[in-house]
MITOR-988660 format. One record per residue: x, y, z of N, C-alpha, C, O in turn. Coordinates in steps of 0.001 Angstrom, whole numbers, padded with zeros to 6 digits, always signed. Layout:
BEGIN
XYZXYZXYZXYZ;...
END
This chain:
BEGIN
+144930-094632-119477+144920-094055-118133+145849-094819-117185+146373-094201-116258;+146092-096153-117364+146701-096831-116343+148319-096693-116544+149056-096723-115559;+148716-096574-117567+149785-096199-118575+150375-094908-117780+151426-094768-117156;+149099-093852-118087+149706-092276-117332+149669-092591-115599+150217-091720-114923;+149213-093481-115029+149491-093515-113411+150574-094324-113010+151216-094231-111964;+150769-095387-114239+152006-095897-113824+153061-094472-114135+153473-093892-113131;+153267-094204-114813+154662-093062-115337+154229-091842-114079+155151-091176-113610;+153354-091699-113777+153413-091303-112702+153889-091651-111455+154154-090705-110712;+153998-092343-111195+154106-092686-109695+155923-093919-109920+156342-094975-109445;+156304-093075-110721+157856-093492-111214+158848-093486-110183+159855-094191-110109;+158286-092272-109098+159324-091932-108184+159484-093022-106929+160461-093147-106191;+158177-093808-106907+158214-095026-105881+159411-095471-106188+160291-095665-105348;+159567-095723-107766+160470-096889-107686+162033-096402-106878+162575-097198-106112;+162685-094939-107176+163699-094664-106665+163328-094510-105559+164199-094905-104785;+162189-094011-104894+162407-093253-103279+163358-094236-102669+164583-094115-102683;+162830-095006-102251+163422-096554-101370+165420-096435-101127+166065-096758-100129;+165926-095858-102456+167498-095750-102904+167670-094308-102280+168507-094179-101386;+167023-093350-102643+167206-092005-102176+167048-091951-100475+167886-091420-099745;+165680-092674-099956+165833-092824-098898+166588-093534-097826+166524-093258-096628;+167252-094399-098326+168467-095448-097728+169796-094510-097891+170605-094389-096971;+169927-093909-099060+171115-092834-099168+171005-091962-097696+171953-091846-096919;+169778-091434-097503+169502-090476-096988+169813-090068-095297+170150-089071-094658;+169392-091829-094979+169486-092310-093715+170869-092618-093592+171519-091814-092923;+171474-093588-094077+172578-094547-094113+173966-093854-094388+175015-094414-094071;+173937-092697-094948+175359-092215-095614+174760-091298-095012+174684-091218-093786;+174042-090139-096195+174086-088966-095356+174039-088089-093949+174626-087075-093574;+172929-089084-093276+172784-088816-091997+173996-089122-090895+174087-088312-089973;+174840-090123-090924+176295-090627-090418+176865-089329-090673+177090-088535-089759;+177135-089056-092041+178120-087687-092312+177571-086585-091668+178328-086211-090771;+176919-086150-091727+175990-084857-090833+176227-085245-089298+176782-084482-088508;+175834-086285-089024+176239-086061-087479+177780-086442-087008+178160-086332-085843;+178491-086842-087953+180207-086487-087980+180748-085213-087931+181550-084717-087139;+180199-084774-088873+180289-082926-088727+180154-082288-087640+180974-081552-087090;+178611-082699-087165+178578-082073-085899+178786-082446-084740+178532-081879-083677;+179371-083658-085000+180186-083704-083396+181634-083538-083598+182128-083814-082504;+182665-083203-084499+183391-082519-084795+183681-081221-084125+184790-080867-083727;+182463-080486-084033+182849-079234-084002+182333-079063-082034+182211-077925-081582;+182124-080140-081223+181231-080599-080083+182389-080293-079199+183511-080180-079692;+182219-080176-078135+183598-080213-077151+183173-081132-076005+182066-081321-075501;+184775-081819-075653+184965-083310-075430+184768-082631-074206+185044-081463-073933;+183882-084146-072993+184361-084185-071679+184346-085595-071245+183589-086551-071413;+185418-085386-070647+186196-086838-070241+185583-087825-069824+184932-087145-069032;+185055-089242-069578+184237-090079-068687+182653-089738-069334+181993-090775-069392;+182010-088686-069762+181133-088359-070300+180831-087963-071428+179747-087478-071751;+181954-088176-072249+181613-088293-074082+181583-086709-074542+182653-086106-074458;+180544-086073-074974+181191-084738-075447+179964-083905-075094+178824-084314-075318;+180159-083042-074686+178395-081810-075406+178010-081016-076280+178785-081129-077229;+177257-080286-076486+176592-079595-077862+177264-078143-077467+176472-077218-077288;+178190-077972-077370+178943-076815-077382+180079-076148-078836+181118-076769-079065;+179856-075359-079373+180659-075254-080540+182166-074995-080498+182606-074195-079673;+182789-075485-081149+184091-075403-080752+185382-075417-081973+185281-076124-082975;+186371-074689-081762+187526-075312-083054+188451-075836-082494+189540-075852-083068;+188278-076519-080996+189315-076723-080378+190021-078357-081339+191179-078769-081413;+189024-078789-081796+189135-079783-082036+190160-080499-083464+190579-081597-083829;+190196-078832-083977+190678-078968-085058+192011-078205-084951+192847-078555-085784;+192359-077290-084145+193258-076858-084025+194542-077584-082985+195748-077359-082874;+193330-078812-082141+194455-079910-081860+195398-080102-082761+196489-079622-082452;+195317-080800-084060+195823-081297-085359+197373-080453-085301+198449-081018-085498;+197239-079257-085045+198814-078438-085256+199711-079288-084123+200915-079078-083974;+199290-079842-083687+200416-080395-082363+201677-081473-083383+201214-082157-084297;+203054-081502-083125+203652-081949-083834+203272-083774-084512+203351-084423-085555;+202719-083963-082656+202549-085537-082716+201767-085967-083757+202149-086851-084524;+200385-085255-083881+199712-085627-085079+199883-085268-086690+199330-085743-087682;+200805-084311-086545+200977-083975-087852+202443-084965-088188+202770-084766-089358;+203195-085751-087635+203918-086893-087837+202642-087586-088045+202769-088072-089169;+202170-087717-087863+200873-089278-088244+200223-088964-089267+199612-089740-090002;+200314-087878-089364+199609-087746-091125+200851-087482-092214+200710-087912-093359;+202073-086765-091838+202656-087244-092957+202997-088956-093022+203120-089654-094029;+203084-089291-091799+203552-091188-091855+202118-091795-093122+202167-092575-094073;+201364-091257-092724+200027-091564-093338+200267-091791-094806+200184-092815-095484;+200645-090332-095163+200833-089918-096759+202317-090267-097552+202485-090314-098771;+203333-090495-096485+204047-091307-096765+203819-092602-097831+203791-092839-099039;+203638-093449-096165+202693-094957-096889+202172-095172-097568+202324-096328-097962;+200977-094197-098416+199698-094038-099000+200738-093926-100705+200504-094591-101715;+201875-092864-100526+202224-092510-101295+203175-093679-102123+203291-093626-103347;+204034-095051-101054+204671-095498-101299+204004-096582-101922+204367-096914-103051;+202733-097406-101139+201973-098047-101591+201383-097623-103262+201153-098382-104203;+201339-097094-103232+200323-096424-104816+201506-096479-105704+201367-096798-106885;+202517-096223-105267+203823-095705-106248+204346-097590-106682+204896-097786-107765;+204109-098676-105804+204738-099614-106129+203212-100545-106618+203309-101498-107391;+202050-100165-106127+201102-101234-107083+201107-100264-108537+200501-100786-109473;+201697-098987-108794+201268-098460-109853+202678-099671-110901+202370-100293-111918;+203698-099683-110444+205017-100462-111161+204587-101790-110900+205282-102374-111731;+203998-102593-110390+203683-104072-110345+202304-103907-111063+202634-104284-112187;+200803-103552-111172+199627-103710-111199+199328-102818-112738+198251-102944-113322;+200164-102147-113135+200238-101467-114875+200364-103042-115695+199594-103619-116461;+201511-103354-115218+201893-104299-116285+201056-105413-115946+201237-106176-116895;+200456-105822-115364+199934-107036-114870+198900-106761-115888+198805-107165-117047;+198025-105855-115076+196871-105409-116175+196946-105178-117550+196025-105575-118263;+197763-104680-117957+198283-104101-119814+198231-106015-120115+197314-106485-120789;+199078-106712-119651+199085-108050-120151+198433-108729-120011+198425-109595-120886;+197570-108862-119044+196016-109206-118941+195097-109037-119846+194551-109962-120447;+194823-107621-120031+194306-107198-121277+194321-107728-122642+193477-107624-123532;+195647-108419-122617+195650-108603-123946+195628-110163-123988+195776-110706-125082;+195487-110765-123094+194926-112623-122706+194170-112805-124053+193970-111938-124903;+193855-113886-124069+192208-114355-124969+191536-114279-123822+191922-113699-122807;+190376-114951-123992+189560-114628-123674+189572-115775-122362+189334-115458-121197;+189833-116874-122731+190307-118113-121725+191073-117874-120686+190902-118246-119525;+192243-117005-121301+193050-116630-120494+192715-115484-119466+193424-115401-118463;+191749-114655-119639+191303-113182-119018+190563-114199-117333+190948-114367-116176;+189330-114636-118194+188831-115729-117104+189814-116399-115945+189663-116449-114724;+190815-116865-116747+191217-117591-115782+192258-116677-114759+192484-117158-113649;+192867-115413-115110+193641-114318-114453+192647-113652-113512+193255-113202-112541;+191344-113428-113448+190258-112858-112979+189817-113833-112004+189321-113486-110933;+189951-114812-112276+189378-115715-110859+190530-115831-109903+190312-115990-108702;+191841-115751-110427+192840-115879-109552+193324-114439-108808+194117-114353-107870;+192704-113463-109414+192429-112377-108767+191496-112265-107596+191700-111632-106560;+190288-113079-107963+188912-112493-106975+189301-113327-105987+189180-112924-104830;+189825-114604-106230+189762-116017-104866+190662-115236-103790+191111-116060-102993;+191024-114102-103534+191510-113774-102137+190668-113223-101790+190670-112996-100580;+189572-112733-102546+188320-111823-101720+187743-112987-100799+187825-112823-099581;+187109-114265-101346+186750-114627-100643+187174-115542-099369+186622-116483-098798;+188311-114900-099190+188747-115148-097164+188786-113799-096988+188936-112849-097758;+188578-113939-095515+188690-112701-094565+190016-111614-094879+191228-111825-094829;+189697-111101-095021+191197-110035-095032+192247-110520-093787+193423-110882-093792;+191366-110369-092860+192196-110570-091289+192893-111745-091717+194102-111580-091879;+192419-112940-091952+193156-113966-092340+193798-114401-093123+194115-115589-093047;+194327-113420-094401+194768-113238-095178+196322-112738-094341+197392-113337-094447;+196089-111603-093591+197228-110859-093028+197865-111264-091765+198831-110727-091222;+197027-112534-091278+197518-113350-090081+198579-114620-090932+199595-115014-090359;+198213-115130-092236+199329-115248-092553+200554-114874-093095+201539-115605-093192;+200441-113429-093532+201617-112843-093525+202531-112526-092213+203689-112118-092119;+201586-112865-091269+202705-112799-089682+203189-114077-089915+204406-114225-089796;+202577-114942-090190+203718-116399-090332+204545-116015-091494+205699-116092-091072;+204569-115742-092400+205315-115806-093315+206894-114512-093240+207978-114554-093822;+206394-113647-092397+207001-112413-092385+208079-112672-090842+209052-111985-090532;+207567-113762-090153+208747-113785-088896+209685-114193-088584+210057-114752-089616;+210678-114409-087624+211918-114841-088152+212141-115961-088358+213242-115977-088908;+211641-117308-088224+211303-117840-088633+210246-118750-089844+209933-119932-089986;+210049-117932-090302+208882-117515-091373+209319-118211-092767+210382-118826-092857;+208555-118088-093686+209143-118666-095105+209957-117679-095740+210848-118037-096511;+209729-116382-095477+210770-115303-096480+212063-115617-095929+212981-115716-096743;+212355-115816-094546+213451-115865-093798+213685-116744-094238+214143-116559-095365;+213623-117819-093940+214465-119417-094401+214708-119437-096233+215649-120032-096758;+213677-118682-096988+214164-118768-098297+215616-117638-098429+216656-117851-099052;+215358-116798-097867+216509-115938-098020+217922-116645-097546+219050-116499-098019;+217493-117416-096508+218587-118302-096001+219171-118987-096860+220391-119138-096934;+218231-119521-097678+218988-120935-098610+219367-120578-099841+220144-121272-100498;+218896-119546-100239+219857-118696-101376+220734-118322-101190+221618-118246-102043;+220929-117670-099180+222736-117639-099466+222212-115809-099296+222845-115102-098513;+221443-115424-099825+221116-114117-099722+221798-113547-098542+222844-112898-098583;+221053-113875-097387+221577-113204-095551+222119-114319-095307+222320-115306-096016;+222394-114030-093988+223391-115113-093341+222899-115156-092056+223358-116030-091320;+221742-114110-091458+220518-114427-090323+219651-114304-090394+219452-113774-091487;+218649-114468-089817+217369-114253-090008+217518-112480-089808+218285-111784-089142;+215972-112063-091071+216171-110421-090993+214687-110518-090178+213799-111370-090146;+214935-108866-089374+213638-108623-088838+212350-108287-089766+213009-107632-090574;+211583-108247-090070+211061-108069-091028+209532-108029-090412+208791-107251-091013;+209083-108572-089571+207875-108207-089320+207622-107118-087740+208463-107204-086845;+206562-106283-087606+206284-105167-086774+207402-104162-086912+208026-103690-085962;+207686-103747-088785+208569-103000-089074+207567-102364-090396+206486-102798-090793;+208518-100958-090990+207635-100382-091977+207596-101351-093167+206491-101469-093696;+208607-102063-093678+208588-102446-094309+207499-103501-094585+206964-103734-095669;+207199-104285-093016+206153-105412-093087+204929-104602-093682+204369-104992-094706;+204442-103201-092849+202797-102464-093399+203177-102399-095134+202361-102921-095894;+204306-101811-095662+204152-101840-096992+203775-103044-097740+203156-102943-098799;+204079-104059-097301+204275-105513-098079+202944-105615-097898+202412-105886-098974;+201860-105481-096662+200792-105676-096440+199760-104941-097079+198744-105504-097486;+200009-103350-097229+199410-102435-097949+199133-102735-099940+198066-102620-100542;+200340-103080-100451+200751-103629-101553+199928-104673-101889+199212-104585-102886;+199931-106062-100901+199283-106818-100917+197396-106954-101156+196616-107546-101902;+197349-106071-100091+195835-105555-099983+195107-104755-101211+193948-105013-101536;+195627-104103-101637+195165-103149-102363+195728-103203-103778+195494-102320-104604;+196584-104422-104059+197142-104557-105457+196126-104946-106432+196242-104558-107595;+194967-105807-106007+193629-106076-106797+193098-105040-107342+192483-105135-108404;+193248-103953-106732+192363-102692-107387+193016-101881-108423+192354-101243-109242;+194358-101893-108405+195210-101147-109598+195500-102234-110579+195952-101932-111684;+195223-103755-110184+195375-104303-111727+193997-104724-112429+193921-105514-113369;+192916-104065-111817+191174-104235-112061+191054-102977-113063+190274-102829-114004;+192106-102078-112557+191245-100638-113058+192489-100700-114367+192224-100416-115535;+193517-101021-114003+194407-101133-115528+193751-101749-116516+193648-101308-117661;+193166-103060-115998+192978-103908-116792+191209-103991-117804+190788-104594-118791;+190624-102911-116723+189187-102490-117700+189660-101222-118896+189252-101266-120057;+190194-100580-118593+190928-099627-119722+191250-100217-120657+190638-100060-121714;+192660-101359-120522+193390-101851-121524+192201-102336-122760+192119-102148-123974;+190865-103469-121137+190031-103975-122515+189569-103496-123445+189346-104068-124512;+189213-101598-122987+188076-100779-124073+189134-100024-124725+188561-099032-125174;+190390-099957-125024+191256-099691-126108+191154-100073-127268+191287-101290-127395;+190866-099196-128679+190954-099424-129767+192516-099659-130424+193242-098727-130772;+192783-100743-130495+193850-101383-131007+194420-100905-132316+195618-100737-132542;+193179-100657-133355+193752-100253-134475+194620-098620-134530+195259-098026-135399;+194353-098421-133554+195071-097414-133512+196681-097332-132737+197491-096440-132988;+196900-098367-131844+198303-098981-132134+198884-099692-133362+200087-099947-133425;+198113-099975-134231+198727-100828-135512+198855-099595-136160+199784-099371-136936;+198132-098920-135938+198593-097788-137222+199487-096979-136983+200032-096440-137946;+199889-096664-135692+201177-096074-135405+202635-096731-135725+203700-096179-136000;+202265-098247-135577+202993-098882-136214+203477-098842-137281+204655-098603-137547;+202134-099199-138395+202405-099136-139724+203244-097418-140521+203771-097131-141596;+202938-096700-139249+203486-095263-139861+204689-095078-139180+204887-093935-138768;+205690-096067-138924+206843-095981-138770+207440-096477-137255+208506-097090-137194;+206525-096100-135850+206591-095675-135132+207018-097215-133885+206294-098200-133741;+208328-096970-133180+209143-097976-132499+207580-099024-131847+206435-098919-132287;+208019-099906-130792+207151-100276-130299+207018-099698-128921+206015-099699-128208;+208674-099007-128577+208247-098559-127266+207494-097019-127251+207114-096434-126237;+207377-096492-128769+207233-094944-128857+205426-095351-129114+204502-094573-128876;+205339-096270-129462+204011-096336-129550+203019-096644-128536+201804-096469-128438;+203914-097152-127822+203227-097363-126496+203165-096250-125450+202291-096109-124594;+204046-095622-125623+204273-093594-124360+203275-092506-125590+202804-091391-125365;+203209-093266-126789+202238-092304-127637+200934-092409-127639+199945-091677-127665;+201144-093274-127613+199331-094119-127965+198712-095152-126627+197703-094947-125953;+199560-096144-126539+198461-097087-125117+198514-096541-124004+197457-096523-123374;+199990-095781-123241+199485-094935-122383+198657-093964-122081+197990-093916-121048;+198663-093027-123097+197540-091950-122803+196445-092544-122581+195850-092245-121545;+195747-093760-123672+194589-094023-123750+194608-094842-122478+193438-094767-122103;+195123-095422-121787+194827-096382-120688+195501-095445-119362+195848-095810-118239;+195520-094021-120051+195772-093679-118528+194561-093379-117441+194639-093704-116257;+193568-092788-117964+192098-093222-117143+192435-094035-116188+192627-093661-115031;+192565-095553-116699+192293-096558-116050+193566-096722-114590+193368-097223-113484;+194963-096028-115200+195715-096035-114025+195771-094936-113048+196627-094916-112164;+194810-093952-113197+194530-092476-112600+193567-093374-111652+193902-093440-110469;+192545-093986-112012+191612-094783-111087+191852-096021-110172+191107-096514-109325;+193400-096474-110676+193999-097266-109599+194699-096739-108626+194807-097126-107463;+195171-095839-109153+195851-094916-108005+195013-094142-106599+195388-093917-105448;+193702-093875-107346+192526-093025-106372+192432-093924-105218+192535-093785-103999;+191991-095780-106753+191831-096717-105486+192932-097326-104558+192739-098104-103623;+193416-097121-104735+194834-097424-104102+195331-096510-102929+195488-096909-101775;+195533-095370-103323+195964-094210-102144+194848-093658-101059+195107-093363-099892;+193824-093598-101555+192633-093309-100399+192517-094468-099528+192597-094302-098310;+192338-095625-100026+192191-096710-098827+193571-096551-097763+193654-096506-096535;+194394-096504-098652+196099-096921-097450+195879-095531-096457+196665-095523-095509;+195086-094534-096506+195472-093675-095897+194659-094040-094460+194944-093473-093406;+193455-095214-094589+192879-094831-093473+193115-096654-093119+192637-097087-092070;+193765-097482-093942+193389-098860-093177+194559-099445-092080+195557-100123-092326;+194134-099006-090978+194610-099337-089349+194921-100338-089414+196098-100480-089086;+194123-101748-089875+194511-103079-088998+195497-103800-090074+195802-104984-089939;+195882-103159-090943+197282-103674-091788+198535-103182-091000+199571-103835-090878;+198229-101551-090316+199389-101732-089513+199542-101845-087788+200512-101682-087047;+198024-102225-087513+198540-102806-085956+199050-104332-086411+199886-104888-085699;+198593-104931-087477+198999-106166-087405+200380-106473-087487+200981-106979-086540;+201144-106073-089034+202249-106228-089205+202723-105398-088418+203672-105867-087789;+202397-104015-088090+203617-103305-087756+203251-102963-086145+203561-101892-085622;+202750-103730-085651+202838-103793-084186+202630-102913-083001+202987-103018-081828;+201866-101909-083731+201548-100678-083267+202492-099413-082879+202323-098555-082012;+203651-099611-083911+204561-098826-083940+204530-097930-085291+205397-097080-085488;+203574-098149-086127+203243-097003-087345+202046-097318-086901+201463-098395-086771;+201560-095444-086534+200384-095135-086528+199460-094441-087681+199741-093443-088344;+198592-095030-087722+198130-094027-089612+196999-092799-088922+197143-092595-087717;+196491-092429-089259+195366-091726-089241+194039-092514-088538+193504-092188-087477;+193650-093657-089433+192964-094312-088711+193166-095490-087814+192259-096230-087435;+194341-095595-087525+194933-095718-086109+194595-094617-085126+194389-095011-083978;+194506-093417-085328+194552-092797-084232+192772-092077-084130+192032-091875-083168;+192630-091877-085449+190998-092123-085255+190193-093471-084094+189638-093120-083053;+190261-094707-084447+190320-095713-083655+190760-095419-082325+189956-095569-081405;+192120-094955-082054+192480-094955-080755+191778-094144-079982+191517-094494-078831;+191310-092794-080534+190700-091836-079902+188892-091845-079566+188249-090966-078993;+188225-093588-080337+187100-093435-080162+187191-094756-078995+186153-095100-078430;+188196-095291-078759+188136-096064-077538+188802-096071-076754+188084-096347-075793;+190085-095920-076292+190926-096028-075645+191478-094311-075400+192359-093938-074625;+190900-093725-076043+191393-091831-075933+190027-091408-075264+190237-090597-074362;+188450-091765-075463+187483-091644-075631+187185-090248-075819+186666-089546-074951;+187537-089838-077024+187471-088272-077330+186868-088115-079119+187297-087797-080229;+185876-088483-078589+184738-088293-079590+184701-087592-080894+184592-087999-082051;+184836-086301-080312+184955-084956-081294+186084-084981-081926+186217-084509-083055;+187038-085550-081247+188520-084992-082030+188695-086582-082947+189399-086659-083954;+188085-087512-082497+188209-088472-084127+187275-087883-085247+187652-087582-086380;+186254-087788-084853+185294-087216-085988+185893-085805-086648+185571-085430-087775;+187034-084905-085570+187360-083801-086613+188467-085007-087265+188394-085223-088474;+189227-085582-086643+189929-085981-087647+189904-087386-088994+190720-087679-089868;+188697-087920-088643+188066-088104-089960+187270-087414-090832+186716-087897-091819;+187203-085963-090357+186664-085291-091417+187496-084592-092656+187291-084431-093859;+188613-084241-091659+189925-084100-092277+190079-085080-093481+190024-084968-094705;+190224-085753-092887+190454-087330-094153+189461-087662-095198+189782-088200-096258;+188143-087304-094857+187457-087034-095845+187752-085759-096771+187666-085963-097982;+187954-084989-096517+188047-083506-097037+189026-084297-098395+188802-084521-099585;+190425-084598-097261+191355-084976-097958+191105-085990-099578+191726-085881-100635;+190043-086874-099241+189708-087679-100167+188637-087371-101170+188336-088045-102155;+188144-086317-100786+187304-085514-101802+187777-084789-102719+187566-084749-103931;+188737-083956-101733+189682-083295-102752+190432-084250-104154+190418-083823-105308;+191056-085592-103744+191376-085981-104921+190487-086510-105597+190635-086582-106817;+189676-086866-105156+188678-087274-106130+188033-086235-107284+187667-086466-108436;+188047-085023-106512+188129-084029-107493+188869-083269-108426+188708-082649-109477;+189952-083642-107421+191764-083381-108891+191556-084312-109893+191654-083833-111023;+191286-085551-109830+191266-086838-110699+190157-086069-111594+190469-085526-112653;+189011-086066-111151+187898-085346-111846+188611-084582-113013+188783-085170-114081;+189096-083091-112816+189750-082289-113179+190659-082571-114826+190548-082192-115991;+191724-083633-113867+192735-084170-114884+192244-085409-115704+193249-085505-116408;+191806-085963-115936+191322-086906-116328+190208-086377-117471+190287-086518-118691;+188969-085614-116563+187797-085167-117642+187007-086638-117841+186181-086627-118753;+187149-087860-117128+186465-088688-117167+185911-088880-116016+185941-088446-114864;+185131-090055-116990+184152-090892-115425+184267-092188-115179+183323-092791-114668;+185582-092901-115543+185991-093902-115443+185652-094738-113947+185003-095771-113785;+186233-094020-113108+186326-094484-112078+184794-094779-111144+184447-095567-110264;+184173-093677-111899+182715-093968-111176+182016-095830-111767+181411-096766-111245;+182691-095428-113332+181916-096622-114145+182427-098045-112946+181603-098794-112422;+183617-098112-112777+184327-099317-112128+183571-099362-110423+183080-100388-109953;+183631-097927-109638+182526-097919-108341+180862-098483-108338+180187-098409-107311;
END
């Protein structure tokens, strides 16, 4: 009997998770929605009035430059940790075991400082006086100091920076659960080393770079303080202007439509990935 009341009363154990979901995520998103659709008044925040004004702002040229700048970035970032953070990971992968450890801690030790302070020294390093500048100097490379910081180039270096941990995490859990014998045997049946690798380790480890990319391009689309920092508030992203519009715009409704937008946006790939892939890689690594 005590047996059948425990297996009964099973659901205690999840409620607690369902109910924290419930409050904590879901309820935020629901009332994003509906103040989305709310219409703004100035000095007094918004009212319960229904509206599409909020979304049909978005056609104005100004903001639709801020979302391609957005997808730009998002796009350039992903495109250069995918060519630096493949190979890192593929060769990682194949460490001993001594070696994996010790690539993995030198990975995580930037988590633990602040991001902010992570990217406050890339303003020293990035100014004209800075260390990139003076090394470029003494190679002979330039012949002045280059501008280089509160420029696009600085948010990319910063974006890259930020988010390169996650495309050589997700390369590098793939590479590990690769069955190997099945590169030797492509081998043994004739096959180059570079044909075996576009035949065989890519496909199988492409999962893992479909899930660096997700992680990679969804964050750059919404993280603001990589480019007020480096880029000086002269590239605005999306959540730059989300931000701007919940304090300094104080227009309530029209950040929440336009982080809903951005959600939409990020659902959607999450569901193309879904699609193309046919895995659940990426959930396993979330």
């Amino acid at each position: 009997m005590n047996a059948l009341k425990g297996a009964g009363r099973w659901w205690l154990c999840i409620a607690p998770m369902y109910l924290f979901t419930l409050v904590f995520v879901l309820g935020p998103v629901l009332y994003m929605v509906a103040v989305s659709f709310a219409q703004n008044e100035a000095g007094t925040g918004f009212r319960w009035a229904f509206t599409l004004e909020n979304f049909s702002k978005m056609r104005d040229p100004i903001y639709l430059q801020c979302f391609r700048e957005s997808f730009q970035l998002a796009l350039s970032t992903t495109v250069l940790n995918a060519l630096i953070g493949y190979p890192f990971g593929y060769f990682m992968g194949r460490l001993s075991a001594k070696g994996k450890r010790i690539m993995m801690f030198l990975i995580m030790v930037p988590f633990w400082t602040s991001s902010l302070i992570r990217l406050y020294g890339w303003l020293i390093l990035l100014q004209a006086k800075g260390a990139v500048n003076n090394l470029l100097l003494a190679l002979g490379i330039i012949d002045a100091p280059l501008k280089i910081l509160y420029t696009y180039p600085a948010v990319l270096i910063g974006m890259v920076y930020g988010l390169l941990p996650f495309m050589i995490l997700a390369v590098y859990t793939s590479v590990e659960k690769m069955d190997w014998t099945l590169v030797e045997a492509s081998r043994d049946l004739g096959a180059s080393r570079a044909k075996a690798f576009f035949t065989v380790t890519l496909p199988m480890t492409l999962p893992g770079l479909m899930s660096g990319v997700i992680l990679t391009f969804v964050p750059s689309m919404g993280l603001f303080f990589i480019a007020d920092l480096l880029g000086g508030n002269k590239i605005v992203l999306v959540g730059s202007l989300i931000q701007d519009q919940m304090t300094r715009g104080s227009n309530q409704p029209f950040a929440a439509a336009l982080a809903l937008v951005l959600a939409a946006m990020t659902t959607l790939m999450l569901w193309g990935y879904r699609k193309l892939t046919g895995t659940s890689e990426l959930e396993g690594m979330l």
